[in-house]
N, C-alpha and C positions, 0 to 999 in steps of 0.2 A: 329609695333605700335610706334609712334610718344610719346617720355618723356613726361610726363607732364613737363610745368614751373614751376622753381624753384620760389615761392614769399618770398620775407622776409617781415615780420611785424613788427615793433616797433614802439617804443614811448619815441621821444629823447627831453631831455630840448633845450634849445638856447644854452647850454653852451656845449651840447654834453653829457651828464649826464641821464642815463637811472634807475638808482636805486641806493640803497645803502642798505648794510646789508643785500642783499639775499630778498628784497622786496622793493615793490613799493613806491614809493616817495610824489605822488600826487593822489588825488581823480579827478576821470575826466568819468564820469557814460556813457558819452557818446562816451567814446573810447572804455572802456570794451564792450558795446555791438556793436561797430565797428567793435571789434575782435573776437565777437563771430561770426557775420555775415560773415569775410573773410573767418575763418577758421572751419565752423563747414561743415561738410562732405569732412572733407579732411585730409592726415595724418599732423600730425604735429611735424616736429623734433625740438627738445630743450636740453639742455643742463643738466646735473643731476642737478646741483644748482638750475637750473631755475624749473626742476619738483619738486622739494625737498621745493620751497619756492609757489608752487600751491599748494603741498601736495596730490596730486590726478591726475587719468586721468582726462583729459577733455572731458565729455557729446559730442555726437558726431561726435567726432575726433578721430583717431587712434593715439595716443602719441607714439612717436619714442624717446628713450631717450638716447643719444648718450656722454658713460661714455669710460673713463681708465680705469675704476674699475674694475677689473674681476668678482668680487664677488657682484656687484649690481644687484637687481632683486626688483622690484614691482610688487605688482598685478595690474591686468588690461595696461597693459603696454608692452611696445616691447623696446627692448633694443640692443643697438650695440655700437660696440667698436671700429668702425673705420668711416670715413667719407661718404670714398665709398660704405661700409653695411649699414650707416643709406641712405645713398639718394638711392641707389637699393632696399631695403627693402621699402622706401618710394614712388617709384613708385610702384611697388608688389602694396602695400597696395591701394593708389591711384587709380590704373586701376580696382581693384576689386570692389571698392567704387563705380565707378565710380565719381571721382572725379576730378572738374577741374584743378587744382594746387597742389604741393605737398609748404607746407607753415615752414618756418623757422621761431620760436618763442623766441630763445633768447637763452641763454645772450650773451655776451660779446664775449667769446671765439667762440661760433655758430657762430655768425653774422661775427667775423673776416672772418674765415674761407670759408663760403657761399657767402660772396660777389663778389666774382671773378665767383661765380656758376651762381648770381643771373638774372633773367629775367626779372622781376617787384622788385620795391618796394612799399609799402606801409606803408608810415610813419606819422605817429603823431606829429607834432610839435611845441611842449606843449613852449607858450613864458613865461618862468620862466628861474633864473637862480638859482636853487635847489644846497648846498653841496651834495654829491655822492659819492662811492669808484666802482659803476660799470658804463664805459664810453661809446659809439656808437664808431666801431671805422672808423678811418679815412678814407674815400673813396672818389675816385676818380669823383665826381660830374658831369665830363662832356659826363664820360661814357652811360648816362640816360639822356632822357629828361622827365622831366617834362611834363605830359599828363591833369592829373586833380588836381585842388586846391578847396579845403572848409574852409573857415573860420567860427570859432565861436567866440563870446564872454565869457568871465566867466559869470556863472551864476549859481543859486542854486544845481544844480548838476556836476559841475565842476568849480573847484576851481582854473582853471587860464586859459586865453584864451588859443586857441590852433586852428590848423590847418591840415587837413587830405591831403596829400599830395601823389600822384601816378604818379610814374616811371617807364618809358619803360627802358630797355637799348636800347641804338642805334645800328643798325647796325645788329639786329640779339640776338639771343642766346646768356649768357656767358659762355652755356658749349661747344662752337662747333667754 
């Protein structure tokens, strides 16, 4: 049976700036349910901080939460302590789903790590330049093209323009 793609999700300012203090930075109503639609029936790995500042699993998703901690456990949750047990756990869980994509949610440290993994992106490109202590990091941009763009405007339910952005990687796979 063929992997599922790896997708990473985010939601990066212009300046690179994804959060601050373990939570979200900007109100923007029509990414959360962007995020729910990429990711709902599919597992989704994330980072302790990043579950810790949800505070729960996510509603139709299988949360993979992917710590050092030996001694971390949540209810409703899967947990792993290495890279390669959270993305083989997250196929597992994936193919049993029947799920299109296995989805990376954040933070910082996840998204480093998974970008070299990644297949698609799907990124949010909130035009703000927000202070932040959690950053997107650095990638390699030419590695993806650019497939689809949405612009929005700000407007009563999101507090600064922003744009939904989808990336193939070129050439294939970035696990193969």
């Amino acid at each position: 049976m063929a992997a599922l793609p790896l997708v990473l999700v985010a939601a990066i300012a212009d300046n690179g700036v994804i959060g601050s203090d373990n939570r979200l930075i900007w109100r923007l109503r029509t990414d959360l349910k962007r995020f729910r639609q990429l990711t709902t029936g599919c597992p989704v790995v994330m980072g302790r901080k990043t579950f810790l500042s949800i505070g729960k699993p996510l509603p139709g998703r299988e949360t993979i939460v992917l710590t050092r901690d030996p001694g971390f456990a949540a209810e409703g949750v899967h947990v792993a302590h290495g890279l390669d047990e959270a993305l083989a756990l997250a196929q597992r869980l994936g193919a049993k789903m029947g799920a299109p994509a296995v989805i990376i949610g954040g933070g910082t440290e996840i998204y480093a790590q998974m970008l070299a993994l990644a297949d698609r992106l799907e990124l949010t490109r909130v035009h703000a330049a927000p202070a932040g202590d959690a950053r997107f990091p650095a990638w390699d941009e030419s590695a993806f093209a650019e497939v689809a763009r949405e612009d929005h405007p700000a407007d009563s339910d999101n507090e600064h323009a922003f744009s939904f952005v989808s990336y193939r990687r070129r050439g294939g796979a970035g696990r193969g």
